[in-house]
HTML snippet that shows the backbone in 3Dmol.js (N, CA, C, O; Angstrom):
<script src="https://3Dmol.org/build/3Dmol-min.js"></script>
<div id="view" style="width:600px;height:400px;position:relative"></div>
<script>
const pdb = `
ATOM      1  N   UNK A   1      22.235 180.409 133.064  1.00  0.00           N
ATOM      2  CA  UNK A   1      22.988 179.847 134.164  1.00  0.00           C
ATOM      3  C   UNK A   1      23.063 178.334 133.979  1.00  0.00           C
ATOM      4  O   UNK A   1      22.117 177.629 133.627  1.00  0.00           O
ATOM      5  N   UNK A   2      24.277 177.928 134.252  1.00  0.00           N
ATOM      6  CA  UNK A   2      24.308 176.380 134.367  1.00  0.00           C
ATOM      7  C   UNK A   2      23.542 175.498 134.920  1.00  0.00           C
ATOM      8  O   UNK A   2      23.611 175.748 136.123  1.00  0.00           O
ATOM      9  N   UNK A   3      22.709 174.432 134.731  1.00  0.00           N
ATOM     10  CA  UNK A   3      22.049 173.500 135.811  1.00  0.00           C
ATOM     11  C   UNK A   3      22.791 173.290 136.832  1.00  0.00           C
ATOM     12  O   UNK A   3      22.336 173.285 137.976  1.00  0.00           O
ATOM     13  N   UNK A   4      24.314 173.045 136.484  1.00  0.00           N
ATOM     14  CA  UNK A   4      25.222 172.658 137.601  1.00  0.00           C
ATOM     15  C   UNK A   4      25.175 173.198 138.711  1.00  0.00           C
ATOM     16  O   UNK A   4      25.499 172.657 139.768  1.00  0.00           O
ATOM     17  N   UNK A   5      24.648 174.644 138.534  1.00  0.00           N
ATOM     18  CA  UNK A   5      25.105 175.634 139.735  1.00  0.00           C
ATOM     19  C   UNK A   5      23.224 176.313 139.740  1.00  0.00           C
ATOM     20  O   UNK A   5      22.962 177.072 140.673  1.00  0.00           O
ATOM     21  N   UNK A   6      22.239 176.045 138.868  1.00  0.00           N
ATOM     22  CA  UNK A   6      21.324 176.626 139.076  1.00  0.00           C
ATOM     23  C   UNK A   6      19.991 175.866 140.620  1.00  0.00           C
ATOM     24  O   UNK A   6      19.958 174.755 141.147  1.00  0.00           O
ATOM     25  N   UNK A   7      19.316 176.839 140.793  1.00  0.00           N
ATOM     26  CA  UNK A   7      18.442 175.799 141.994  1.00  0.00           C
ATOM     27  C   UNK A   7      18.726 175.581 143.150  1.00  0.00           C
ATOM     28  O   UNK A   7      17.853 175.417 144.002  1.00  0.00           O
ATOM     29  N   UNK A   8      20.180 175.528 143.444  1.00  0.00           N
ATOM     30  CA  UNK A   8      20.727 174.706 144.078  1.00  0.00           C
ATOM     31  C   UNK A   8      20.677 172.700 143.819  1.00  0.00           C
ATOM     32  O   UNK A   8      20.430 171.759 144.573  1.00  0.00           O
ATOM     33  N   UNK A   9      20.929 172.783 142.847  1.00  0.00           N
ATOM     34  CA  UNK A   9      20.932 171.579 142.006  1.00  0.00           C
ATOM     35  C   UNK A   9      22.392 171.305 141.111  1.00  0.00           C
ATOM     36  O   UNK A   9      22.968 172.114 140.384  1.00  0.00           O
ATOM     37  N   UNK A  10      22.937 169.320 141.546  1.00  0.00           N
ATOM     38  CA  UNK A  10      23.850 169.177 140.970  1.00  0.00           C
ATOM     39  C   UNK A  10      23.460 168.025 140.171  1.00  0.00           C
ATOM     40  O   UNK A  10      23.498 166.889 140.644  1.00  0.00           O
ATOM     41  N   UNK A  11      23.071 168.277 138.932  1.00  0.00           N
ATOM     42  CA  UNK A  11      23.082 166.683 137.859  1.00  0.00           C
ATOM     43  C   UNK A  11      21.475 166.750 138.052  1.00  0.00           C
ATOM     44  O   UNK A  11      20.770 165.873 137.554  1.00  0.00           O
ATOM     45  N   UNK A  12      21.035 167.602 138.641  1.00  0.00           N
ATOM     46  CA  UNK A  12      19.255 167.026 139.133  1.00  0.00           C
ATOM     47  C   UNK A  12      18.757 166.770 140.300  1.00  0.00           C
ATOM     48  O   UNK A  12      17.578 166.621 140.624  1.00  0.00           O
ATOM     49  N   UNK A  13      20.248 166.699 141.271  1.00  0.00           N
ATOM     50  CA  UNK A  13      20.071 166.235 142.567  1.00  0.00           C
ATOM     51  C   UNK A  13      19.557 167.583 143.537  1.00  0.00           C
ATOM     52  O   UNK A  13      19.584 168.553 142.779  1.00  0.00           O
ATOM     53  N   UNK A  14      19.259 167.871 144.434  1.00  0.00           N
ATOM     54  CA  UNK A  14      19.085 168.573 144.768  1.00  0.00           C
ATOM     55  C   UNK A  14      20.470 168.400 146.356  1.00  0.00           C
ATOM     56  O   UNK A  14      20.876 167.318 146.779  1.00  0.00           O
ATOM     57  N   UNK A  15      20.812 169.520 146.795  1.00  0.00           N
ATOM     58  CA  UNK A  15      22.084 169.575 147.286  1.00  0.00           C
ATOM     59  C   UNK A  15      22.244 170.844 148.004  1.00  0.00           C
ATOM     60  O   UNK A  15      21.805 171.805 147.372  1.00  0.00           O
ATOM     61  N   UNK A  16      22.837 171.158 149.345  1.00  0.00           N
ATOM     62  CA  UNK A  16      23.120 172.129 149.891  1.00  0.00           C
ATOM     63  C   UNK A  16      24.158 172.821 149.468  1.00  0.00           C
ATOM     64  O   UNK A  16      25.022 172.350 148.728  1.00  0.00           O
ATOM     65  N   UNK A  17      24.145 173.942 149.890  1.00  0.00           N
ATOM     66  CA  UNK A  17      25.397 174.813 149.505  1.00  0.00           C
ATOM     67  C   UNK A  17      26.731 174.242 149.611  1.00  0.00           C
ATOM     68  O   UNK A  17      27.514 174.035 148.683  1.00  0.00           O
ATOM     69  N   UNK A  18      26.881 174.035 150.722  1.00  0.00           N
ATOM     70  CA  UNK A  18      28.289 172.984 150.975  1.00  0.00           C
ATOM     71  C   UNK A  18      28.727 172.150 150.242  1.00  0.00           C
ATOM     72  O   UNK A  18      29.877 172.255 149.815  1.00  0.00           O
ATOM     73  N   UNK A  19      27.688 170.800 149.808  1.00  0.00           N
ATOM     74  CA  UNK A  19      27.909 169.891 149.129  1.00  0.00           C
ATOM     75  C   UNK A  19      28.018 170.337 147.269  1.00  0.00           C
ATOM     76  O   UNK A  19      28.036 169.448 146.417  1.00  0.00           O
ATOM     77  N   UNK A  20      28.071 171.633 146.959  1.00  0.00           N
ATOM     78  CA  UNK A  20      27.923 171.849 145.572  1.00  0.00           C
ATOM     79  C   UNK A  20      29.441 172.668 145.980  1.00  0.00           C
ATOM     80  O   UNK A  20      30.181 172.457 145.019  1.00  0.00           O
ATOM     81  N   UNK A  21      29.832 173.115 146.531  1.00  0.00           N
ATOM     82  CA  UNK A  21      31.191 173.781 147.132  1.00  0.00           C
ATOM     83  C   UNK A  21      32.459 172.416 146.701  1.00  0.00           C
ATOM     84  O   UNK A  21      33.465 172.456 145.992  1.00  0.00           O
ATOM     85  N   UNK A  22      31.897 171.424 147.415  1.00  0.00           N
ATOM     86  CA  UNK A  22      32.921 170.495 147.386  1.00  0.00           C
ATOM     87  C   UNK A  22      33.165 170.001 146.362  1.00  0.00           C
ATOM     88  O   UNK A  22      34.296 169.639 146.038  1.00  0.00           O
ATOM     89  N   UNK A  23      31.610 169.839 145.291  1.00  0.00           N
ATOM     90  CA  UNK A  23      31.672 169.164 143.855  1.00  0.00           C
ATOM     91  C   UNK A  23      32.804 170.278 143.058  1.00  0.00           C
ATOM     92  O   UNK A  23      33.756 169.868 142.394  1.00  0.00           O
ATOM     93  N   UNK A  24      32.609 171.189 143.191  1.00  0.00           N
ATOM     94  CA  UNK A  24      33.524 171.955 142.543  1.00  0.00           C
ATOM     95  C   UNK A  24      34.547 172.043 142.480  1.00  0.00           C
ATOM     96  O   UNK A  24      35.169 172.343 141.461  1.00  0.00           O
ATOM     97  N   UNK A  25      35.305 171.648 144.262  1.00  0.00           N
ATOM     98  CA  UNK A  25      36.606 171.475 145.167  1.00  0.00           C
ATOM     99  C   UNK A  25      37.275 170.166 144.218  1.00  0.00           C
ATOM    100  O   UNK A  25      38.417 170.096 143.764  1.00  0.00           O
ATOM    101  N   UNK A  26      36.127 169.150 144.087  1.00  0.00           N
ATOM    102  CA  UNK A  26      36.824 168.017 143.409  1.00  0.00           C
ATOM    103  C   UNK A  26      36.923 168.065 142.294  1.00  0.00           C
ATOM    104  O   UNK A  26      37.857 167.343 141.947  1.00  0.00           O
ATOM    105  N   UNK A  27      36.405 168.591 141.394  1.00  0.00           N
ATOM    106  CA  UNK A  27      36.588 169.671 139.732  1.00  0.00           C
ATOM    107  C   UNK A  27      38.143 169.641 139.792  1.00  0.00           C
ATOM    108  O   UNK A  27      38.966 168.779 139.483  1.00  0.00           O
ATOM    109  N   UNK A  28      38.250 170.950 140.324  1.00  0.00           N
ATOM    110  CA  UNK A  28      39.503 171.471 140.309  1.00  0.00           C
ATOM    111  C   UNK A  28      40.225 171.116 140.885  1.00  0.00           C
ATOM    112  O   UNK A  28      41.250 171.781 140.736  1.00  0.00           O
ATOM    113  N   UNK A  29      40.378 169.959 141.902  1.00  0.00           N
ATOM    114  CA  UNK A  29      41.332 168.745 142.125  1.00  0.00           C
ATOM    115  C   UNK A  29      41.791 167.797 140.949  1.00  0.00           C
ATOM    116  O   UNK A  29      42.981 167.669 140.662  1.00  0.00           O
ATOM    117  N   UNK A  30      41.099 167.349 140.499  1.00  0.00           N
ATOM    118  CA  UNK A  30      40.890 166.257 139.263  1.00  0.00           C
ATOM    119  C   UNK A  30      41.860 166.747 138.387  1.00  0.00           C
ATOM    120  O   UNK A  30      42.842 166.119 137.990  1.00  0.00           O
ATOM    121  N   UNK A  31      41.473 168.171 138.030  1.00  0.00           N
ATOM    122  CA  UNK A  31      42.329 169.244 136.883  1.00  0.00           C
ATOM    123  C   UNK A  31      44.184 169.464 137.287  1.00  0.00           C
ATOM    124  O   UNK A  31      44.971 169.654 136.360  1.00  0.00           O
ATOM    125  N   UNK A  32      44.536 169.419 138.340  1.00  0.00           N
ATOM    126  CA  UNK A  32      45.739 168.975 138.792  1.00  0.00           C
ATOM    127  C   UNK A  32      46.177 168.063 138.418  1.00  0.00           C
ATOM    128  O   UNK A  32      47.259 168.011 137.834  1.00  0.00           O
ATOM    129  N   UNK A  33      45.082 166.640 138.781  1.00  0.00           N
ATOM    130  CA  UNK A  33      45.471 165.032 138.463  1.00  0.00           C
ATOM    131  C   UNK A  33      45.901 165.506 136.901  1.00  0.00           C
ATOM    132  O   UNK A  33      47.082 165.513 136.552  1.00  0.00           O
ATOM    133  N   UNK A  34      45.142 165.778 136.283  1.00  0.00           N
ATOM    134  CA  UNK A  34      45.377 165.911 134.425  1.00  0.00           C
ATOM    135  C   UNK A  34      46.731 166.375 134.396  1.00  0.00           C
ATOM    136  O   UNK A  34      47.651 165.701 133.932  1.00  0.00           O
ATOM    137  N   UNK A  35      46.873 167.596 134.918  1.00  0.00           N
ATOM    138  CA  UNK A  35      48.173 168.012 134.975  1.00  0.00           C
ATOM    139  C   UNK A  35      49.495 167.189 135.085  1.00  0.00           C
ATOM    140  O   UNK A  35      50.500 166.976 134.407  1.00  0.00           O
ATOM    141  N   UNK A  36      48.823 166.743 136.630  1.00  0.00           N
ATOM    142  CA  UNK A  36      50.106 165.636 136.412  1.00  0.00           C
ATOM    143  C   UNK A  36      50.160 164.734 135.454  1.00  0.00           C
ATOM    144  O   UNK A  36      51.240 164.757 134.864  1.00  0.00           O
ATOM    145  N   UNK A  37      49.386 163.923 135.058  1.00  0.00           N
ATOM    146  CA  UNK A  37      49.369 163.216 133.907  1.00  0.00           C
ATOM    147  C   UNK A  37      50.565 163.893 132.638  1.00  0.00           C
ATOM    148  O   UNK A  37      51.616 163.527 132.113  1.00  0.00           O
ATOM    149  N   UNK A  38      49.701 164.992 132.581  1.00  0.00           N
ATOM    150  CA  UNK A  38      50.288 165.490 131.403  1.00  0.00           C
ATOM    151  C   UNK A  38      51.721 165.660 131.473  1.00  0.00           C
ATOM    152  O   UNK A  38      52.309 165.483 130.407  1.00  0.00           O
ATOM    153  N   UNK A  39      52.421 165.963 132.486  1.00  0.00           N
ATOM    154  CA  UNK A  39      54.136 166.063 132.820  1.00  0.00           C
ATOM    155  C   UNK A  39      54.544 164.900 132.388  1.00  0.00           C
ATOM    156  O   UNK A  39      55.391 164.687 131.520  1.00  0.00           O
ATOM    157  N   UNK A  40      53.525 163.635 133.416  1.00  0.00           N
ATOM    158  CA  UNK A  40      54.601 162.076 133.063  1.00  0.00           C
ATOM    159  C   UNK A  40      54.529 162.057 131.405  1.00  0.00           C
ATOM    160  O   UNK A  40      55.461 161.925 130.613  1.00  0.00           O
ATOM    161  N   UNK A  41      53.248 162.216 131.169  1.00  0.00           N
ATOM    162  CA  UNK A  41      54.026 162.278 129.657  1.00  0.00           C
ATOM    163  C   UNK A  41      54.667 162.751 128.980  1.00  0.00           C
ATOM    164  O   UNK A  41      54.940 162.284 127.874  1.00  0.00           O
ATOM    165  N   UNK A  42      55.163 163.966 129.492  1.00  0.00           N
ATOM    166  CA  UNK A  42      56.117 164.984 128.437  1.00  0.00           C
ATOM    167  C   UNK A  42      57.411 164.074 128.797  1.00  0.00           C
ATOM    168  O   UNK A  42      58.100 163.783 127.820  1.00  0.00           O
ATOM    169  N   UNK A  43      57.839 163.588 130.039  1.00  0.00           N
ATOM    170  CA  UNK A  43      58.504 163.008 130.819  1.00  0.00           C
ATOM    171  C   UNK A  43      58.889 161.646 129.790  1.00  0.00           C
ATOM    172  O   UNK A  43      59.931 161.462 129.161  1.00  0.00           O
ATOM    173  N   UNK A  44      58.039 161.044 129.841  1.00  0.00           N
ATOM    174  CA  UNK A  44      58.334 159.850 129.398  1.00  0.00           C
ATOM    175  C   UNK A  44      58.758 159.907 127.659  1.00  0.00           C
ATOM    176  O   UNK A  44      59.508 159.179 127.008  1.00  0.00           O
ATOM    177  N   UNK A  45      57.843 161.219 127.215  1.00  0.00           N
ATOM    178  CA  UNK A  45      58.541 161.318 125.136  1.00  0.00           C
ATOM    179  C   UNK A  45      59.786 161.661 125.730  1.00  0.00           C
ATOM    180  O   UNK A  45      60.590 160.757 125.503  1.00  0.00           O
ATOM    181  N   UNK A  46      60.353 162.709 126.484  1.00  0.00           N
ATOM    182  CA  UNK A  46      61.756 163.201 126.886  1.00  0.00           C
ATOM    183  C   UNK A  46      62.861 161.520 127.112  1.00  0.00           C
ATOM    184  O   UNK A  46      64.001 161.205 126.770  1.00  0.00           O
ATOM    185  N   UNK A  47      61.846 160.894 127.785  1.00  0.00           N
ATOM    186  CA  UNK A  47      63.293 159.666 127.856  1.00  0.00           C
ATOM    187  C   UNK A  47      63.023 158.752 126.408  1.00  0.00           C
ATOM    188  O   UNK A  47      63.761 157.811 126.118  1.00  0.00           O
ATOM    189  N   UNK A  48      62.408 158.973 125.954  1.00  0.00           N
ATOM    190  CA  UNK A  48      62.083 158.211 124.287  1.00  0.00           C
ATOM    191  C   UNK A  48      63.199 158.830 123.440  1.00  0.00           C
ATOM    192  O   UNK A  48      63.627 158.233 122.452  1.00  0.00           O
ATOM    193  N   UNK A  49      63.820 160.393 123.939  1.00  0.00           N
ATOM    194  CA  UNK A  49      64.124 161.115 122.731  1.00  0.00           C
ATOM    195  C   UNK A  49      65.606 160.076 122.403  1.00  0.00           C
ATOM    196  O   UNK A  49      65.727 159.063 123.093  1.00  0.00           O
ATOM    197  N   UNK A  50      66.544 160.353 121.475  1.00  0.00           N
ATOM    198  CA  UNK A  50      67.669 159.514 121.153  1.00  0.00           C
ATOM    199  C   UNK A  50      68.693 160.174 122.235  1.00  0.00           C
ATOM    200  O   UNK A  50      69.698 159.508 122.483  1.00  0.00           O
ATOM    201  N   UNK A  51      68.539 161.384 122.883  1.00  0.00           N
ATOM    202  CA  UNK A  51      69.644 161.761 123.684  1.00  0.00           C
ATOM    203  C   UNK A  51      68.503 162.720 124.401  1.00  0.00           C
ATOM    204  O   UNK A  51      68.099 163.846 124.111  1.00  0.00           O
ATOM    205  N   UNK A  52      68.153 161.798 125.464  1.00  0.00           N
ATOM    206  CA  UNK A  52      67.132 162.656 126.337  1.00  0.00           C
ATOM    207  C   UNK A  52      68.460 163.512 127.559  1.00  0.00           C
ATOM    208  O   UNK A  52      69.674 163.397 127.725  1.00  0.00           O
ATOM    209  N   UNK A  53      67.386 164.317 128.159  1.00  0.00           N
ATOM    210  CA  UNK A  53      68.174 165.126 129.032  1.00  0.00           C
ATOM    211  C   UNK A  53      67.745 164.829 130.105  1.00  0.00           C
ATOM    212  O   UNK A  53      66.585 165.214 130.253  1.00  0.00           O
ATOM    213  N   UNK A  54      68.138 164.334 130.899  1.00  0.00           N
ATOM    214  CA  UNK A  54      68.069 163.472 132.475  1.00  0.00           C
ATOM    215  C   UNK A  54      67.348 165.196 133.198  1.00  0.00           C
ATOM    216  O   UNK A  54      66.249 165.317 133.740  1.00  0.00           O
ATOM    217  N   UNK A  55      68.261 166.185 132.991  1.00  0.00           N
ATOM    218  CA  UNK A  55      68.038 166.988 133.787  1.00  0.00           C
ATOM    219  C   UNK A  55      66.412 167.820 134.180  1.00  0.00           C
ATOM    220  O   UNK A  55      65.881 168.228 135.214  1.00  0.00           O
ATOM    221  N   UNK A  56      65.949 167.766 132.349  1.00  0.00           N
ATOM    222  CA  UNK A  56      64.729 168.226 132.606  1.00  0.00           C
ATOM    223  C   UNK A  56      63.924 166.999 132.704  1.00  0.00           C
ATOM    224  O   UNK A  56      62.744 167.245 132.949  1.00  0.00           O
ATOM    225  N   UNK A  57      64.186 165.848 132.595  1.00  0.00           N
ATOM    226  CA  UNK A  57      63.340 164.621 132.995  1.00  0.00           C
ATOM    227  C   UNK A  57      63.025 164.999 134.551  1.00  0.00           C
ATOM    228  O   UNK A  57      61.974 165.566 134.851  1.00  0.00           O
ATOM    229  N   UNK A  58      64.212 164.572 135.719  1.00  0.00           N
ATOM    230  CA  UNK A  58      64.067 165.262 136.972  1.00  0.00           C
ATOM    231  C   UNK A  58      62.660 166.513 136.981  1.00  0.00           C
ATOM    232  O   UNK A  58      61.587 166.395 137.572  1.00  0.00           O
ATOM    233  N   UNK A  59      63.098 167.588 136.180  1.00  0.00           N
ATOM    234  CA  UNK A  59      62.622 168.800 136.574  1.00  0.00           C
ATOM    235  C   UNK A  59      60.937 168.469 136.576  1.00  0.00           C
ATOM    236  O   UNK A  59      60.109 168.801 137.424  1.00  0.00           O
ATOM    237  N   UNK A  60      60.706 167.554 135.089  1.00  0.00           N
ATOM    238  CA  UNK A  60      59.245 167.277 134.873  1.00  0.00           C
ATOM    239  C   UNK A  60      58.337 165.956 135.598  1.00  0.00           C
ATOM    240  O   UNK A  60      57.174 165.551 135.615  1.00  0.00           O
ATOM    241  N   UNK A  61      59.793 165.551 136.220  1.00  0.00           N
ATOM    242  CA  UNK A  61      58.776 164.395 137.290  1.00  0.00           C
ATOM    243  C   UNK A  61      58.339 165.269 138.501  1.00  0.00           C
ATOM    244  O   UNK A  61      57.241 165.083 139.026  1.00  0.00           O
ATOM    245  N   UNK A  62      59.435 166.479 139.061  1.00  0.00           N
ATOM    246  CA  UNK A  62      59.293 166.853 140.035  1.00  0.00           C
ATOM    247  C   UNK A  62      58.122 167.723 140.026  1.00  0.00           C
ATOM    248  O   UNK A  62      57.285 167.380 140.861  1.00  0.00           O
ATOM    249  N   UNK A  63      57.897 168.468 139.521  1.00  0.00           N
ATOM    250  CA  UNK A  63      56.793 168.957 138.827  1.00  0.00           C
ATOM    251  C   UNK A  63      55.350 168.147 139.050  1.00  0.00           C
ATOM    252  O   UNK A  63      54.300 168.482 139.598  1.00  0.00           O
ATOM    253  N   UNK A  64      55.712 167.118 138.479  1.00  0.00           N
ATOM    254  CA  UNK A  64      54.422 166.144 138.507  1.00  0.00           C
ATOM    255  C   UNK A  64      54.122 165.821 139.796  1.00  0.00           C
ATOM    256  O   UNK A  64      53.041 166.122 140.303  1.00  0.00           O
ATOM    257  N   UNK A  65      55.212 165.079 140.522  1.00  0.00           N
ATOM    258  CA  UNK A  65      55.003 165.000 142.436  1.00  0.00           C
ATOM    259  C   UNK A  65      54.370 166.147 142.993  1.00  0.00           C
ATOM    260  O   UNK A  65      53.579 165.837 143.884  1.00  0.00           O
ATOM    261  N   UNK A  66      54.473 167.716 142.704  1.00  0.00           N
ATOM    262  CA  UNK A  66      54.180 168.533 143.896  1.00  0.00           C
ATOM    263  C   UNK A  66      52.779 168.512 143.181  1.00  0.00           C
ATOM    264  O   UNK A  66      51.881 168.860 143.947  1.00  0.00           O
ATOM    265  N   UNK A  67      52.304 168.151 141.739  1.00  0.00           N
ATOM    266  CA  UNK A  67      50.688 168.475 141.451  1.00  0.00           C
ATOM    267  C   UNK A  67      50.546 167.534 141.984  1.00  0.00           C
ATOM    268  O   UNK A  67      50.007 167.911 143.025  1.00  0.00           O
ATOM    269  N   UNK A  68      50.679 166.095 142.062  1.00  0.00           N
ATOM    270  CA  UNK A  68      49.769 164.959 143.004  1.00  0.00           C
ATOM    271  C   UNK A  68      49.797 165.340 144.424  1.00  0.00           C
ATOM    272  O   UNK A  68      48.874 165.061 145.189  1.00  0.00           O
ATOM    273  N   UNK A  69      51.053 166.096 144.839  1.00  0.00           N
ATOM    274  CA  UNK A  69      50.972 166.184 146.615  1.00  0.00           C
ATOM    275  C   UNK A  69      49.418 167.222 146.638  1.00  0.00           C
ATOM    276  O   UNK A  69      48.473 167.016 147.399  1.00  0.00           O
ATOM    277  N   UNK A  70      49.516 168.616 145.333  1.00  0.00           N
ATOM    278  CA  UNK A  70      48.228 168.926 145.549  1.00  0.00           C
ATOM    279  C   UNK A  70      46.894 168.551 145.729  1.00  0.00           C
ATOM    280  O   UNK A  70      46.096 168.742 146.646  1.00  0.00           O
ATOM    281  N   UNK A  71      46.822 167.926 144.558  1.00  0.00           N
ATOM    282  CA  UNK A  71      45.564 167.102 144.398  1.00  0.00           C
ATOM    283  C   UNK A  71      45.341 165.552 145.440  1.00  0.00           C
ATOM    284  O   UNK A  71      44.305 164.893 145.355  1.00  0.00           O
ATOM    285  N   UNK A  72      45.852 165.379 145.856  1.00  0.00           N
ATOM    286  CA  UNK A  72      45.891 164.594 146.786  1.00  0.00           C
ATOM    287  C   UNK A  72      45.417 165.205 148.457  1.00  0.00           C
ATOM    288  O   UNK A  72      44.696 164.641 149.281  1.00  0.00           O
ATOM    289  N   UNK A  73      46.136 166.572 148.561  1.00  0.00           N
ATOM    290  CA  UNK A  73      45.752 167.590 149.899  1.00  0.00           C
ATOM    291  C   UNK A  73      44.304 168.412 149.535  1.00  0.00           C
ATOM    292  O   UNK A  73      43.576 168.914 150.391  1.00  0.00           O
ATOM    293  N   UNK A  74      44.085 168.432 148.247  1.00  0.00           N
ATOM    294  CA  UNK A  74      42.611 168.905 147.872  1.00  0.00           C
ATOM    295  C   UNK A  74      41.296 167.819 147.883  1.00  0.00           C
ATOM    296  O   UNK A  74      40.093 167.915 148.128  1.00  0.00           O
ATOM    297  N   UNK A  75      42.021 166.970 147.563  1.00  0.00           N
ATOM    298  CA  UNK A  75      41.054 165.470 147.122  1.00  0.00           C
ATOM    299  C   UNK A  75      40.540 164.600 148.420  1.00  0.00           C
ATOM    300  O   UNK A  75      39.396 164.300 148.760  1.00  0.00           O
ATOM    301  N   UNK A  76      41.786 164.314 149.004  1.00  0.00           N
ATOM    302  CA  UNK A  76      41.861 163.424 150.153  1.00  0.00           C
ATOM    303  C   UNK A  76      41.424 164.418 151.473  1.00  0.00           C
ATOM    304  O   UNK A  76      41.151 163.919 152.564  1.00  0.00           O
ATOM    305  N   UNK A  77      41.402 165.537 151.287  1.00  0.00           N
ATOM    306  CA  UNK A  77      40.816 166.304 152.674  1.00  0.00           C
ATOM    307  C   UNK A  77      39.212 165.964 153.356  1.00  0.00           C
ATOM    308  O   UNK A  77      38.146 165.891 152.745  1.00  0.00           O
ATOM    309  N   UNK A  78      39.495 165.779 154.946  1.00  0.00           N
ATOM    310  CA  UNK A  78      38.490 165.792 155.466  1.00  0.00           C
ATOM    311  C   UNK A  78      37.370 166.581 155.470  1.00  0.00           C
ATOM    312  O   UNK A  78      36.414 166.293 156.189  1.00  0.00           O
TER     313      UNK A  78
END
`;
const viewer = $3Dmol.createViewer("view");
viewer.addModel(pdb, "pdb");
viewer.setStyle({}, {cartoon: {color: "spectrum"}});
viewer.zoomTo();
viewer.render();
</script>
């Protein structure tokens, strides 16, 4: 078993159920952020190309906005 998740222990810390819930919540928030990342860049080689296509530029920014609206409603939650 992982330390991460063994004990009830995160890094060494010792931690309630809840608070090892959320470390995880922000894991797989973060992994969105990447995501988006990864669009602006497909995004940005697409307007590099010699005859980029506006259309899927659009498609891959838009793309990228609804993963930050995620990770942002996962991240930023009370």
């Amino acid at each position: 078993m992982s330390k991460f998740f063994s004990a009830g222990s995160i890094n060494g810390e010792v931690t309630t159920r809840g608070e090892a819930a959320m470390k995880l919540e922000d894991r797989l928030a973060v992994k969105l952020l990447a995501q988006a990342s990864a669009q602006l860049g497909k995004a940005v080689n697409e307007t590099l190309c010699t005859e980029p296509d506006r259309r899927v530029i659009r498609a891959m920014l838009n793309d990228a906005k609804e993963l930050l609206a995620e990770f942002e409603e996962q991240y930023f939650r009370p």
